[in-house]
C-alpha positions as CSV (number, residue, x, y, z in Angstrom):
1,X,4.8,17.3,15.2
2,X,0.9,16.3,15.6
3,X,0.0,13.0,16.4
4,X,-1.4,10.3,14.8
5,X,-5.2,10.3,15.1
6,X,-6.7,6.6,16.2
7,X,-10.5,5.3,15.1
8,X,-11.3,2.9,16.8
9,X,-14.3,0.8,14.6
10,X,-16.5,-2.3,15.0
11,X,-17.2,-4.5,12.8
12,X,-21.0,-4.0,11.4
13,X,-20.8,-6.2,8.2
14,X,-19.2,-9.2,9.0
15,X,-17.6,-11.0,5.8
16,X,-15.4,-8.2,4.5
17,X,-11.9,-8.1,4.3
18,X,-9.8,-5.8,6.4
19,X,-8.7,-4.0,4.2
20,X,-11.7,-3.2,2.0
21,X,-13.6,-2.6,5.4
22,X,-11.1,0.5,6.3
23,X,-11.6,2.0,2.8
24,X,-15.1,2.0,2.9
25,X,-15.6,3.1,6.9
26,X,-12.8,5.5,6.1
27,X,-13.7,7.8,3.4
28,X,-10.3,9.6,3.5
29,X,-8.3,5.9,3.0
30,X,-7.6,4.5,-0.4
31,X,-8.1,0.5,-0.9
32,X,-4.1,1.3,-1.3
33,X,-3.5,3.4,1.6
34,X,-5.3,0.7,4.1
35,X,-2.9,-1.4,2.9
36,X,0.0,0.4,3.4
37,X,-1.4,1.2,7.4
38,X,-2.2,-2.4,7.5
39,X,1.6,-3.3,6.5
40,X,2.9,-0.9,8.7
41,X,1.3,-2.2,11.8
42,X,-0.7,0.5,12.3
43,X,-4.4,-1.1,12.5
44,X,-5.3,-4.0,15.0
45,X,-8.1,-6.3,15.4
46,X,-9.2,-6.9,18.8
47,X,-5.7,-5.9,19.7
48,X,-4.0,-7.8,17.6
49,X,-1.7,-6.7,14.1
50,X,-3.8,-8.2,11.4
51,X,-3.0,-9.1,7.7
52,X,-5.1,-7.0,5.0
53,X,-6.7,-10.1,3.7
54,X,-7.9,-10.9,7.0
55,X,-11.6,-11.5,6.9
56,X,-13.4,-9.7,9.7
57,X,-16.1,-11.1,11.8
58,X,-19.2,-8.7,13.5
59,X,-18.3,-7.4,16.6
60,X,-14.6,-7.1,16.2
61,X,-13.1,-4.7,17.5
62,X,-10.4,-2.3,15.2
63,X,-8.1,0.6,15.8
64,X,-6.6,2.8,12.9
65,X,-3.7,5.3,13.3
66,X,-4.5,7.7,10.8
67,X,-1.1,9.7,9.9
68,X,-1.2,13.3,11.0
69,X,-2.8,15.9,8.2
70,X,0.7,18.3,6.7
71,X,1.3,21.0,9.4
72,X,1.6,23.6,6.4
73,X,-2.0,26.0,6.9
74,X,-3.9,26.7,3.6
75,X,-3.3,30.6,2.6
76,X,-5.3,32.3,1.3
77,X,-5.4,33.5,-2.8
78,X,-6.8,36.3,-4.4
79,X,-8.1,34.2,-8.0
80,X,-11.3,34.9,-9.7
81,X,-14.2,33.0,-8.7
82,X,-17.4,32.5,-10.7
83,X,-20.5,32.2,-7.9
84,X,-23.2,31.6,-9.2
85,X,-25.2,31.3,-5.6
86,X,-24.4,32.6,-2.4
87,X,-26.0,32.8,1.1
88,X,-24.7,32.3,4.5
89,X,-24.4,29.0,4.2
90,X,-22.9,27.8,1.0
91,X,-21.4,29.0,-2.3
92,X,-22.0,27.3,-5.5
93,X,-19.3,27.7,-8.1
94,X,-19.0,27.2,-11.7
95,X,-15.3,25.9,-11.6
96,X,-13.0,26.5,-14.7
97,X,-11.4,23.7,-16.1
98,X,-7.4,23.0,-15.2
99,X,-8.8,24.4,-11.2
100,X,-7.6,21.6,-8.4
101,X,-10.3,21.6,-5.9
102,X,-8.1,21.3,-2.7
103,X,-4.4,20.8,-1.6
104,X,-2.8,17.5,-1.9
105,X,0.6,16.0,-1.8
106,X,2.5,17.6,-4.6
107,X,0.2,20.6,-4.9
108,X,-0.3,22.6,-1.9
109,X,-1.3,26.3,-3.6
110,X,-3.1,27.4,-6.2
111,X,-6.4,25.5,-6.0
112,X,-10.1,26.2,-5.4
113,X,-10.1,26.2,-1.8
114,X,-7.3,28.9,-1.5
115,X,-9.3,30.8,-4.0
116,X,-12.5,30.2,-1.4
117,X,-10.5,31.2,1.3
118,X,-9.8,34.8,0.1
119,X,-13.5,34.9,0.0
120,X,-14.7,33.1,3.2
121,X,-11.9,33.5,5.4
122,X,-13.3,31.0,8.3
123,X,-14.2,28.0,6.4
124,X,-15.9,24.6,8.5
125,X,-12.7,22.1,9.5
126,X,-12.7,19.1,8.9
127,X,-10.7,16.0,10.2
128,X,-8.8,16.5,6.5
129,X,-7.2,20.2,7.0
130,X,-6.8,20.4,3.4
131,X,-10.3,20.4,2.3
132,X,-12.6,22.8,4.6
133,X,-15.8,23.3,3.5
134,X,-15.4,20.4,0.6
135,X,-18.6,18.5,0.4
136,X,-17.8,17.0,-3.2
137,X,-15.5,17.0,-5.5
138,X,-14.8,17.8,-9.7
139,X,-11.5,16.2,-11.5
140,X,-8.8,18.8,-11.9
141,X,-9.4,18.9,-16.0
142,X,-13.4,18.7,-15.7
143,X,-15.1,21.9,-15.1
144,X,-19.1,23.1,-13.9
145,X,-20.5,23.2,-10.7
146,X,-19.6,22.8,-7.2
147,X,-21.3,23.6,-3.9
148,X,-18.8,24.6,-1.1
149,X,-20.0,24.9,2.7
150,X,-19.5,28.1,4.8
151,X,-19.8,26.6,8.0
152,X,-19.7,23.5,10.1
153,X,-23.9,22.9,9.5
154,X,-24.5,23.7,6.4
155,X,-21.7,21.2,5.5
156,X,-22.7,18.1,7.1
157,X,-26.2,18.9,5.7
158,X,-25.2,19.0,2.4
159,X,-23.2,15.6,3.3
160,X,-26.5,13.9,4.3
161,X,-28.1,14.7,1.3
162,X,-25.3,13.3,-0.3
163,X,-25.0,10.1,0.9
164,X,-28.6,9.9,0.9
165,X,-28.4,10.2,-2.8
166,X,-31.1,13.1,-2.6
167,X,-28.8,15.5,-4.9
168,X,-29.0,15.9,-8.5
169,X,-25.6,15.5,-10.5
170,X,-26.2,16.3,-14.4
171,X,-23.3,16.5,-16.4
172,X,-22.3,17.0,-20.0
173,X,-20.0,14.4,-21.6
174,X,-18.7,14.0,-25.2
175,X,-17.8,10.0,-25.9
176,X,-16.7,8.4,-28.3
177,X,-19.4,5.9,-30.6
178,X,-22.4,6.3,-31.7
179,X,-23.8,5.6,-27.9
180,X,-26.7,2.7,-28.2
181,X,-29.0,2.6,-26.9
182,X,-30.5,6.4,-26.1
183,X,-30.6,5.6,-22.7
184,X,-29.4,3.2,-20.1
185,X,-27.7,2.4,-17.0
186,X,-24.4,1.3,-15.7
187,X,-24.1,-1.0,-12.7
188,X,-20.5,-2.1,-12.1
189,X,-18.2,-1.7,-9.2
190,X,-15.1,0.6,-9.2
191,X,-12.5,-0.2,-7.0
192,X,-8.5,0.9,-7.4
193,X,-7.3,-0.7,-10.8
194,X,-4.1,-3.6,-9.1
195,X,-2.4,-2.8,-12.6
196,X,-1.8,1.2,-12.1
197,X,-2.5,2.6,-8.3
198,X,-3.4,5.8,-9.8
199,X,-6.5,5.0,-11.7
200,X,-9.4,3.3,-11.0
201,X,-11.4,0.4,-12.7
202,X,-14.4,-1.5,-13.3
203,X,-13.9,-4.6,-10.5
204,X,-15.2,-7.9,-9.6
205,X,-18.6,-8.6,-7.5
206,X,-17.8,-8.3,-4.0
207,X,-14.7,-6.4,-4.4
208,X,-14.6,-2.0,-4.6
209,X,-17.3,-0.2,-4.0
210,X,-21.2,-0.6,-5.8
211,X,-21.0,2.5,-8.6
212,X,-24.6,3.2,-10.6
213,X,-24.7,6.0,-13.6
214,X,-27.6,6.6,-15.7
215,X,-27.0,7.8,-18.8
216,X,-29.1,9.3,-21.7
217,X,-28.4,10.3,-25.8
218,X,-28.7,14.1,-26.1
219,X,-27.2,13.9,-29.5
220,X,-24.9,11.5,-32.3
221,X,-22.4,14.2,-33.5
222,X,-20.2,12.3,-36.4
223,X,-18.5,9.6,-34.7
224,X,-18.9,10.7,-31.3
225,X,-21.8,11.3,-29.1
226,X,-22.9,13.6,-26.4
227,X,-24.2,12.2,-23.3
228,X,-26.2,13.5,-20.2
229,X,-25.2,11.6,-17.5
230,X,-25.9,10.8,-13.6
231,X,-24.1,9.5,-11.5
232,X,-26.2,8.2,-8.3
233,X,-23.2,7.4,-6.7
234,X,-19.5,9.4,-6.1
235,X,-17.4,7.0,-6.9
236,X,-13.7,8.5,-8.0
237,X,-13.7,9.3,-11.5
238,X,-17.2,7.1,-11.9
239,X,-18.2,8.2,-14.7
240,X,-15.0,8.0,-16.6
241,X,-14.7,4.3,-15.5
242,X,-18.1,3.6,-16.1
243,X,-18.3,4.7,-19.8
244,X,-15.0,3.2,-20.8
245,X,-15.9,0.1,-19.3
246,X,-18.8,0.0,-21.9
247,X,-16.5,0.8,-24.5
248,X,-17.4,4.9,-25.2
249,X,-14.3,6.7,-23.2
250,X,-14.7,10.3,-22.7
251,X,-13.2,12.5,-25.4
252,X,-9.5,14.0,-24.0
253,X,-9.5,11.1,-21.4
254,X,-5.9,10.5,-21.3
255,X,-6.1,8.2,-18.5
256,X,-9.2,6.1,-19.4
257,X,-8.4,5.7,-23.6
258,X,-9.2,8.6,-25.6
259,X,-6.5,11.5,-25.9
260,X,-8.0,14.2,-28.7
261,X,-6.0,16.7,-30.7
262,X,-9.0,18.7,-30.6
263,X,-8.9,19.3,-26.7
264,X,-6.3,19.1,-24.2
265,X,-8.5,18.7,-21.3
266,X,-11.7,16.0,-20.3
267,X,-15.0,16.9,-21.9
268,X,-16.9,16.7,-18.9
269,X,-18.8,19.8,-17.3
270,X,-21.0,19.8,-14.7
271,X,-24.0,21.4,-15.7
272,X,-26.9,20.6,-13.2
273,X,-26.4,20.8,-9.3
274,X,-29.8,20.4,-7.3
275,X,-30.0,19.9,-3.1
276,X,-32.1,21.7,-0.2
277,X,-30.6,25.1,1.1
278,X,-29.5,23.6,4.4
279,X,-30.8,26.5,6.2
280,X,-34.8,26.6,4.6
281,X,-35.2,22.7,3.6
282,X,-35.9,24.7,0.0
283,X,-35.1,23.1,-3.1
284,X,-32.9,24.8,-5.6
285,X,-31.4,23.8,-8.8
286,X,-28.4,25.7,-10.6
287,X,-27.2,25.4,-14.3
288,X,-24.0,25.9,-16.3
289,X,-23.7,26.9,-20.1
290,X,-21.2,24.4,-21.7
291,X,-18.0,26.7,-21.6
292,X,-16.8,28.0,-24.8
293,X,-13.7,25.3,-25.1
294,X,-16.1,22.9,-25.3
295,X,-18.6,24.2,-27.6
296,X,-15.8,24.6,-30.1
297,X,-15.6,21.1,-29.6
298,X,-18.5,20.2,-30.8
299,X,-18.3,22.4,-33.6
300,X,-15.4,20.5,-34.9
301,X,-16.8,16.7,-34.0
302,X,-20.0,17.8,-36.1
């Protein structure tokens, strides 16, 4: 059986809770899954088993015993894949709608990566097994565009221009309202939601993570409107969150407030993806047609 795998941290922003500070220096922990490490003795500070709540001064000193990845390797699958772009460094795909992106607990087969797999046999590693060559993500029910890395380079590229916040993220939303005004932005933090583990929310000051989306009015459509948005950060499910929080949730949102008997799946689709080739420095910009589900949709709302 593989062995845990220890990080050993220290402290850079003093202030912070323990658990908040694992979540947030360990992208692949949930505020949650800290927690549970946290609870099971599994994280020390300056040698010591620590509470969650404990707040963390600079310059201590932590270790984190990260649980092993599943020792099940991802296979390969033979399922259609529509690339729009591809050089020997990166595909971008135009994912369908109902697609998982990797392999999680509870769904191991069957998703993009598997799909990418068949195509690029020798995709990067990373520490996660079960999500080589992921640089972002799409929700299972959303569809549009994705960029997935070939090799070890290209991805931590396309990484950095991520957390730099150098990428363009368009998408195509349907909320319901009448959205006022035409354009604005939402500030909030999203943290996990205490209420329901599985979904996130709009939190407190000083608590989550900082979330920013820009939104603007492409259209009023009856009772329902049709948003382009941006998110400037990647917050999970960010814009959902967001737009719900302001009291417009996405149309077929059945987590976030508004199921529709007109569509069994989110109205959200990626439709703008813009970064630097990591091999040229070029910049390139992709697009996606909304996909014919969804432009029934709108038929109907109008």
């Amino acid at each position: 059986m593989a062995a845990f795998r220890v990080v050993n941290l220290v402290v850079d922003e003093p202030g912070m809770r323990l658990d908040r500070y694992l979540a947030e220096k360990c992208p692949e922990l949930s505020r949650t899954q800290a927690q549970r490490l946290v609870a099971d003795g599994l994280v020390t500070v300056n040698g010591q088993v620590a509470k969650a709540g404990l707040k963390l001064s600079a310059g201590d000193r932590l270790s984190v015993k990260l649980p092993p990845p599943p020792d099940a390797p991802l296979s390969p699958e033979a399922m259609p894949l529509n690339i729009v772009f591809e050089d020997s460094d990166l595909l971008v795909i135009d994912k369908p709608s109902g697609l998982t992106v990797h392999p999680a607990p509870g769904h191991p087969h069957h998703t993009l990566i598997n799909a990418v797999l068949s195509h690029v046999p020798d995709l990067p590693q990373a520490d996660d097994l079960r999500r080589p060559g992921v640089v972002h993500r799409l929700d299972k029910d959303a569809s549009g565009l994705m960029v997935v890395a070939k090799n070890s380079r290209a991805q931590q590229r396309l990484i950095s221009q991520f957390k730099a916040r150098s990428v363009v993220k368009a998408y195509l939303v349907l909320v319901r309202g009448r959205v006022t005004p035409d354009d604005g932005v939402i500030e909030a933090n999203i943290g996990r939601d205490p209420r329901h583990r599985k979904r996130m929310a709009v939190v407190a000051d000083g608590e989550g993570r900082e979330a920013r989306t820009q939104y603007h009015v492409v259209r009023h459509i009856g009772e329902a409107t049709l948003l382009e948005v941006k998110p400037e950060t990647g917050r999970t499910h960010q814009i959902r969150v967001h737009l719900a929080a302001i009291g417009y949730p996405v149309v077929g949102d059945k987590v976030y407030g508004s199921r529709s008997d007109k569509l069994p799946r989110l109205f959200l689709h990626a439709c703008r993806l813009g970064f630097r080739l990591p091999s040229t420095g070029e910049y390139r910009e992709f697009t996606s047609e909304l996909p014919p589900d969804l432009e029934q949709v709108l038929a109907e709302f109008g």
